[in-house]
N, CA, C and O of each residue as an XYZ file, in Angstrom:
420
protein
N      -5.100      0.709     -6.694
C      -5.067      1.981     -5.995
C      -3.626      2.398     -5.756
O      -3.029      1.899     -4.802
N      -3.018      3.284     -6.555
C      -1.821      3.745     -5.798
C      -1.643      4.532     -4.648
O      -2.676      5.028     -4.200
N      -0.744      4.737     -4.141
C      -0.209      4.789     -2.562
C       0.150      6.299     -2.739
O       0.752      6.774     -3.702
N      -0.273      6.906     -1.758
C      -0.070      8.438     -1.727
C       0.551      8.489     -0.069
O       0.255      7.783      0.894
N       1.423      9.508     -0.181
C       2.423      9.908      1.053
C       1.697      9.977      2.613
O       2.265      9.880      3.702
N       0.457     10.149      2.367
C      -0.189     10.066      3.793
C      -0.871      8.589      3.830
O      -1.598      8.260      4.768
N      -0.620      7.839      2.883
C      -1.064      6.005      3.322
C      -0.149      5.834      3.601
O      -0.414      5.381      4.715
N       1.368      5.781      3.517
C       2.642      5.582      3.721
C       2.970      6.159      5.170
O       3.512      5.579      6.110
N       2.671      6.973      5.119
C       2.866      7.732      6.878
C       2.600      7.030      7.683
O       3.416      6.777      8.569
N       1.167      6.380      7.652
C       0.127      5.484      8.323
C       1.121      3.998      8.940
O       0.916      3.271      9.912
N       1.920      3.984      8.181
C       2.507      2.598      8.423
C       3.870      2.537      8.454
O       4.629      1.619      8.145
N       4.063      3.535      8.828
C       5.812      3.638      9.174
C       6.161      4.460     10.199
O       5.570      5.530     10.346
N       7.119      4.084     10.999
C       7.154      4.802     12.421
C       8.351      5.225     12.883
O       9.057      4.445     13.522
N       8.750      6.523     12.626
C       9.922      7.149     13.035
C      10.865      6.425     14.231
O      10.257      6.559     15.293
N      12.065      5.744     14.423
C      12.738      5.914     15.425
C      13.892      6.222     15.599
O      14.635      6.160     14.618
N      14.306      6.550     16.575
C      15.921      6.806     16.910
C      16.840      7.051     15.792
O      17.466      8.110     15.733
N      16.931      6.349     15.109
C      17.974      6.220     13.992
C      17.834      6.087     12.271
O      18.681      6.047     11.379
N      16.286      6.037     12.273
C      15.571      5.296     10.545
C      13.963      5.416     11.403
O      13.472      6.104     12.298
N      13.555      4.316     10.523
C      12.129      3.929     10.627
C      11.948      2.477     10.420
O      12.752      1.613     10.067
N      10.843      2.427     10.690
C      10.130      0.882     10.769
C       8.753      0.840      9.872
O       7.792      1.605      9.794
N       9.121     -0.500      9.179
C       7.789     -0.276      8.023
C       7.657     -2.137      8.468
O       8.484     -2.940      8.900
N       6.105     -2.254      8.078
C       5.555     -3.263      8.006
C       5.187     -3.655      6.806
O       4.595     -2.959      5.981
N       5.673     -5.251      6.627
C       5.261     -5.997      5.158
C       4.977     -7.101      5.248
O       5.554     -7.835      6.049
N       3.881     -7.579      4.343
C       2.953     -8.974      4.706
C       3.958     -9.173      3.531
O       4.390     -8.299      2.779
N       4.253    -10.569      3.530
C       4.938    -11.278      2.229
C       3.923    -12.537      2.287
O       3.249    -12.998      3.208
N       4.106    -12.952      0.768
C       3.377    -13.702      0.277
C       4.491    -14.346     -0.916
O       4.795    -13.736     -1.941
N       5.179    -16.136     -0.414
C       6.032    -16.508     -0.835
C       5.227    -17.288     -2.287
O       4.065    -16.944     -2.503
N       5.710    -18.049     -2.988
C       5.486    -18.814     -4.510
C       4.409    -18.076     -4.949
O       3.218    -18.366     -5.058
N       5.204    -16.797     -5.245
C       4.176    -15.820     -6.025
C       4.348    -15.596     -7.531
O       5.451    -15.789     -8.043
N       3.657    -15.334     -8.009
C       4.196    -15.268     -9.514
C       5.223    -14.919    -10.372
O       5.875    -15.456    -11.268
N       5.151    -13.693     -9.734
C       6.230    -12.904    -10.145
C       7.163    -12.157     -8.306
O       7.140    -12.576     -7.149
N       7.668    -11.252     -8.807
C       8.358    -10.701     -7.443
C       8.464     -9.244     -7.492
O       9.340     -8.541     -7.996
N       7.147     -8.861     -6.722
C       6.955     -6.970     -6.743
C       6.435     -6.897     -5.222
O       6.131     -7.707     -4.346
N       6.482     -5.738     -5.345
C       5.894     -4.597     -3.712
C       5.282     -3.933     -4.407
O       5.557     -3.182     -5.342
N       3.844     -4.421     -3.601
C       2.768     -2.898     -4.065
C       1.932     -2.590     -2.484
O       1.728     -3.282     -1.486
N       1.714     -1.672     -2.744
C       0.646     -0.754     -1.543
C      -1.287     -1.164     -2.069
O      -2.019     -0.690     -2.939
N      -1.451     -2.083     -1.171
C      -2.943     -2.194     -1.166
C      -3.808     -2.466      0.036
O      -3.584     -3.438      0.758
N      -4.858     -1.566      0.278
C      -5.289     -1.812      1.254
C      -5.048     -1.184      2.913
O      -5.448     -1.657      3.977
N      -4.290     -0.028      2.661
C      -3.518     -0.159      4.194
C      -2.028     -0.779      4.190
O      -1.157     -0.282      4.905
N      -1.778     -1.856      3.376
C      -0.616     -2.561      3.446
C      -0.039     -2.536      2.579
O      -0.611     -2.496      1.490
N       1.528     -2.550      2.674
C       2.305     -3.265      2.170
C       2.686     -4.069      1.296
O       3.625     -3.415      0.843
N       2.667     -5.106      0.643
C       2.785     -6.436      0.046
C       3.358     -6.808     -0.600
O       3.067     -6.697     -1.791
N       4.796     -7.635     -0.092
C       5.974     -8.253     -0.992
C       5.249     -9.809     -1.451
O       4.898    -10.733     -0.717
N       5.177     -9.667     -3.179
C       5.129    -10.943     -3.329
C       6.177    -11.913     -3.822
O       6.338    -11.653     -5.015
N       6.865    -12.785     -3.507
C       8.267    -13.432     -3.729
C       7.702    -14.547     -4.615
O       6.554    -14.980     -4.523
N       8.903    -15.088     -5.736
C       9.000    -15.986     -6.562
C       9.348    -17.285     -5.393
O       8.730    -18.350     -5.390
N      10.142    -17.038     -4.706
C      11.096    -17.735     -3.864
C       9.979    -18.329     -2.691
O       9.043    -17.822     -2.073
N      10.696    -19.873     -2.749
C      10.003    -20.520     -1.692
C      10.827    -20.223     -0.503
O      12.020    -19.931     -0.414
N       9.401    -20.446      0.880
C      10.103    -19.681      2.000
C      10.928    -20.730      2.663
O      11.150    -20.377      3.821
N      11.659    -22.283      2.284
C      12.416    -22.848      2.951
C      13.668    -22.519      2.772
O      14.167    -22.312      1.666
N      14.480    -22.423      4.256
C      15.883    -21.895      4.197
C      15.715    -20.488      4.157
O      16.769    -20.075      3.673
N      14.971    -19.516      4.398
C      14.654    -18.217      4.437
C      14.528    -17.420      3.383
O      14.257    -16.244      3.627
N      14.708    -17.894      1.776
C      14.876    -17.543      0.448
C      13.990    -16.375      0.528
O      14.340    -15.281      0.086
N      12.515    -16.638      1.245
C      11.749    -15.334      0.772
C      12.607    -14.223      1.531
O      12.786    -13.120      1.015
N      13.081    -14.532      2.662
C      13.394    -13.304      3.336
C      14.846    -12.465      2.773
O      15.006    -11.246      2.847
N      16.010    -13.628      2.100
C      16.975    -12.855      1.058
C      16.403    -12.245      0.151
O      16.774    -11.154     -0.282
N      15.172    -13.052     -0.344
C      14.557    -11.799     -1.563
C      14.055    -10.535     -1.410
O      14.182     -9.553     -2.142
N      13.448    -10.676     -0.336
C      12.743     -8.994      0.193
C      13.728     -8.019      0.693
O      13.514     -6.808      0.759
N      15.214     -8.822      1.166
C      16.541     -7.826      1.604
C      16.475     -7.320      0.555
O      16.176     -6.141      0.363
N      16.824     -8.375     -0.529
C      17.725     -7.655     -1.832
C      16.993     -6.660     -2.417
O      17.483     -5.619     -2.854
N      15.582     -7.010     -2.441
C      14.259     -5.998     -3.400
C      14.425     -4.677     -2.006
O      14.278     -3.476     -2.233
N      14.590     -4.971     -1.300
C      14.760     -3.580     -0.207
C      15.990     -2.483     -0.527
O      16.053     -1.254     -0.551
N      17.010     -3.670     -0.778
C      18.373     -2.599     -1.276
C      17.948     -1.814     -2.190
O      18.154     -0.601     -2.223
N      17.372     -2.414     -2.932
C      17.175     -1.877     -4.330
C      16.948     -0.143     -4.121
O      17.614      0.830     -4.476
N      15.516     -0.322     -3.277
C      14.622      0.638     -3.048
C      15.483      2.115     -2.397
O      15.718      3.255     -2.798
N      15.741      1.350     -1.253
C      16.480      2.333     -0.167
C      18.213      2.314     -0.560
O      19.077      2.299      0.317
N      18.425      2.315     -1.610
C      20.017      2.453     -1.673
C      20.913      3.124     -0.779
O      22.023      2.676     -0.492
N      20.531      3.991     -0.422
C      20.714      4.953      0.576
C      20.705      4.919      2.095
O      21.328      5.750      2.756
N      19.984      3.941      2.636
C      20.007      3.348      3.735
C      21.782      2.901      4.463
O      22.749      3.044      3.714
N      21.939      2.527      5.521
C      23.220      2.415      6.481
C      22.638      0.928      6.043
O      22.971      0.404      4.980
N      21.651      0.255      7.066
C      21.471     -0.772      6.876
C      19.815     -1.217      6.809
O      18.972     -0.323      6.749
N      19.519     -2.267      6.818
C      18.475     -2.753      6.655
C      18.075     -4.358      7.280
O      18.749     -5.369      7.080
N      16.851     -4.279      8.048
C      16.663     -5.752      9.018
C      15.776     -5.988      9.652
O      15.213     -5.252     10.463
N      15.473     -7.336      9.284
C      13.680     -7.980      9.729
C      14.245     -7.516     11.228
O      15.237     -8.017     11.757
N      13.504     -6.565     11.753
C      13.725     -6.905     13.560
C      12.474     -7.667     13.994
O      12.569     -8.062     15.156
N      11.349     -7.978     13.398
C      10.218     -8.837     13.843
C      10.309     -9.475     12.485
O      10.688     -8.955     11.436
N       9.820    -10.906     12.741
C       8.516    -12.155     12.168
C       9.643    -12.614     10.745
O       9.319    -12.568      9.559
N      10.906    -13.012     11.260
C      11.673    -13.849     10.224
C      11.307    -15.020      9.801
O      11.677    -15.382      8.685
N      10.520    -15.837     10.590
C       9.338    -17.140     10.386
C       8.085    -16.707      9.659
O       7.531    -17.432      8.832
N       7.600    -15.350     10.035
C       6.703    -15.359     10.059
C       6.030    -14.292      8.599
O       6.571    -13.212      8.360
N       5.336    -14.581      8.109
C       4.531    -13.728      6.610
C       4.854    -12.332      7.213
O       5.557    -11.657      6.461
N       4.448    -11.612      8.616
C       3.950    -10.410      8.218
C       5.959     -9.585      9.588
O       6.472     -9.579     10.707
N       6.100     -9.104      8.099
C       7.833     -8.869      8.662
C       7.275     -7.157      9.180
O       6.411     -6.423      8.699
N       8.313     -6.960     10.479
C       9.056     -5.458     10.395
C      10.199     -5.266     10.030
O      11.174     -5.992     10.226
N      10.140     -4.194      9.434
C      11.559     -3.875      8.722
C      11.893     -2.736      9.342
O      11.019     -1.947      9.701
N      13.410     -2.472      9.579
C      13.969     -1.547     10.385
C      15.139     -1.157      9.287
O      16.039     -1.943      8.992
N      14.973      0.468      8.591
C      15.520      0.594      7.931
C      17.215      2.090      8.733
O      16.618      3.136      8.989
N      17.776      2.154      8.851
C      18.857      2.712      9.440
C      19.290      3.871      8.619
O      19.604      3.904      7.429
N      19.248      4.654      9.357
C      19.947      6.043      8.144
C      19.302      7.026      7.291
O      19.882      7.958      6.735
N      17.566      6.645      7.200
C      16.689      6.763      6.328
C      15.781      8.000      7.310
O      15.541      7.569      8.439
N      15.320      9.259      7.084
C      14.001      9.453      7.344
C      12.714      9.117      7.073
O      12.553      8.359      6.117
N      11.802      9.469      7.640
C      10.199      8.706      7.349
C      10.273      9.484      5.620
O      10.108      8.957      4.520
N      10.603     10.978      6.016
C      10.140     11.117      4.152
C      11.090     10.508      3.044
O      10.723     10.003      1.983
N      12.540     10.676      3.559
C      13.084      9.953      2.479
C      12.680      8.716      2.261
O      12.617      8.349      1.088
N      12.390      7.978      3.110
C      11.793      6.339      2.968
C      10.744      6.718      2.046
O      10.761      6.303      0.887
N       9.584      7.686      2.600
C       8.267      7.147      1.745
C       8.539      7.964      0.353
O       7.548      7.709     -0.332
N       9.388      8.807     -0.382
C       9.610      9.163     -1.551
C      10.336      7.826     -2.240
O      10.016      7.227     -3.267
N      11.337      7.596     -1.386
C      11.507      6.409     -2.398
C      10.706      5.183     -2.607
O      10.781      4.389     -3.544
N       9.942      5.162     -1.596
C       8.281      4.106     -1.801
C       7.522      4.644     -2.969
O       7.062      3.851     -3.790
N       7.352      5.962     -3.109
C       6.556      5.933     -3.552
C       6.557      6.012     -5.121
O       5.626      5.818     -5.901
N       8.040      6.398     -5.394
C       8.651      5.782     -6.627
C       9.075      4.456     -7.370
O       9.299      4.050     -8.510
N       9.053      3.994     -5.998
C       9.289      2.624     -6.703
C       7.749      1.823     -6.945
O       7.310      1.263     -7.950
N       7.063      2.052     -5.397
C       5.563      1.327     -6.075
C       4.478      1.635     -6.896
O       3.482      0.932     -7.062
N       4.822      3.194     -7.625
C       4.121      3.431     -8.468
C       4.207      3.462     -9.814
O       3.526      4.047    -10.657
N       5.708      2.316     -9.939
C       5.688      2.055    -11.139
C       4.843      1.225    -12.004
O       5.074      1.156    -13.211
């Protein structure tokens, strides 16, 4: 199912400065993509999660996305599978256009 601009709305939340998006990761994954299923999110990482590897991988796959961003940062669940991400500099639409280009490749 691809991800259309009002599933994306659903899960990202304007604040102060950027927005906040939620992502379940799922580490010793096959390969290493973000897709929209379900309501969610879903980074799957090559990278095992000891020493935080999954969480450098989902930075770097984040740069990618949001080039444009100031900055970018788990502010919730660095232990934990299901991250918030706090992206800086970004509006909700610029965020979800570039979501929605990148996960509908």
């Amino acid at each position: 199912m691809k991800a259309r601009e009002a599933d994306l709305e659903r899960i990202m939340l304007e604040v102060e400065n950027g927005v906040c998006l939620k992502i379940y990761v799922t580490p010793r994954a096959g390969e290493t993509r973000l897709i929209y299923r379900d309501g969610e999110l879903l980074f799957y990482s090559e990278k095992n999660p000891k020493h935080h590897a999954v969480n450098r991988d989902l930075m770097k796959y984040l740069y990618k996305i949001f080039d444009r961003a100031e900055n970018i940062s788990i502010i919730r669940g660095r232990s934990d599978r299901t991250k918030i991400i706090k992206l800086i500099g970004l509006s909700k639409d610029e965020a979800i256009k570039k979501l929605l280009k990148f996960i509908e490749k």
